[in-house]
C-alpha positions, 0 to 999 in steps of 0.5 A: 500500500502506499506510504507503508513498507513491507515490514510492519512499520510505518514509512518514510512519508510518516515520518515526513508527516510526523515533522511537519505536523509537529512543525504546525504545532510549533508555529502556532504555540510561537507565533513564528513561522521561523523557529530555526534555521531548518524552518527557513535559513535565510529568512532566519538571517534576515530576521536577525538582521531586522531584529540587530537594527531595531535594537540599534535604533533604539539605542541610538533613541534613547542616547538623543533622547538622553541629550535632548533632556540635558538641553531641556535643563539647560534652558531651565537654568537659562530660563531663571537667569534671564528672569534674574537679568529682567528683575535686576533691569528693574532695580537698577530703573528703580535705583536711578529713579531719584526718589529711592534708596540705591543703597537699600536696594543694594543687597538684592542686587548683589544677591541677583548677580550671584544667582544669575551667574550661577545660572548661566554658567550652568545654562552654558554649560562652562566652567566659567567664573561668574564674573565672566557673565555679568559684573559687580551692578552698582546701583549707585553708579551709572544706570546707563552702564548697568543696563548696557551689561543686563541687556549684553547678558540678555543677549548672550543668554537668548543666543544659547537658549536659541541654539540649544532650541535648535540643536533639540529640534535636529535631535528630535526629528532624528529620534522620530526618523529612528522611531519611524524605521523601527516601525517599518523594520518591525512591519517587515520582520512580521511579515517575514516570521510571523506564523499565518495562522490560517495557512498553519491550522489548515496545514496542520488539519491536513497533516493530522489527517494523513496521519490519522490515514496512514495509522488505519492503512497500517493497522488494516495491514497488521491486521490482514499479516495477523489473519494470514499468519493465523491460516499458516500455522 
């Protein structure tokens, strides 16, 4: 009979069904049609591939995600020293005024020129002493001068926080281009490795019933050698 050999056992072609219905069982319990490279060797290759980039994408994210937080606080810390420079702009119009107390106010400005120095170089990102970023404000001296130096610091401050905007828009529209990539990379690899659950419970319905086929015929046979050996003896 076809498929079963001469000698009471089960032919080659039931081992055959035997392996690809287990190969059935095994996609449908991973979700992956390529489970080793006997399953399909360069579609494994490429699933590997597509699997190394992913990776790399993602860390290549999270390092300019990384860098796009440091900026964000960077800004902060420029953000309160150009808060610092308006509320010293403040004191150094109220001082000139004529009507109040420069010395009174004194205090507050020094306090002011402190932070703000602090801030900036923090802002900048330098080592920087604070007098490089604005010098002693003497409320009791000139208004015109200590204006010219608020509104000098205002500008180099602008300036940083203007670049380190810009820089974090490049480094932003880089991590979405990953993003992006990553999305179709994992599109492909479904594609390529996922199990199509139709096509293997349909397979693995066919091999379960040529191997329920084959086990009748063999038995059918064993029984029919059983019958001839009982009319021998």
């Amino acid at each position: 009979m076809p498929g079963i050999n001469d000698f009471g056992g089960f032919s080659p072609s039931f081992s055959s069904n035997n392996r690809e219905l287990n190969d059935s069982f095994r996609q449908l319990s991973s979700g992956s049609r390529i489970n080793s490279a006997a399953d399909d060797a360069a579609g494994l290759a490429q699933d590997t591939r597509f699997d190394s980039q992913i990776r790399e994408n993602t860390v290549l994210s999270r390092n300019l995600g990384d860098q796009i937080g440091l900026n964000q606080i960077s800004e902060g810390y420029l953000k309160g020293a150009l808060e610092g420079v308006a509320r010293a702009r403040e004191l150094v119009l109220q001082a000139g005024n004529g009507t109040s107390d420069a010395a009174s106010l004194q205090p507050e400005a020094d306090n002011i020129v402190e932070t703000v120095n602090d801030l900036a170089a923090q802002g900048f990102g330098t080592e920087a002493e604070a007098e490089a970023f604005l010098s002693e404000l003497n409320l009791s001296g000139s208004v015109e001068d200590n204006l010219t130096a608020l509104d000098d610091l205002q500008g180099r401050l602008l300036e940083r926080a203007s670049d380190l905007g810009a820089q974090s828009n490049g480094l932003e529209a880089r991590v979405n281009n990953y993003e992006v990539s990553s999305i179709n990379l994992s599109a492909a690899k479904s594609r390529l490795s996922d199990t199509d659950y139709a096509q293997a419970v349909s397979e693995k319905s066919k091999q379960q019933t040529l191997q329920q086929v084959q086990i009748t015929l063999q038995k059918e046979k064993n029984e029919q050698a059983g019958a001839i050996i009982d009319q021998l003896i």
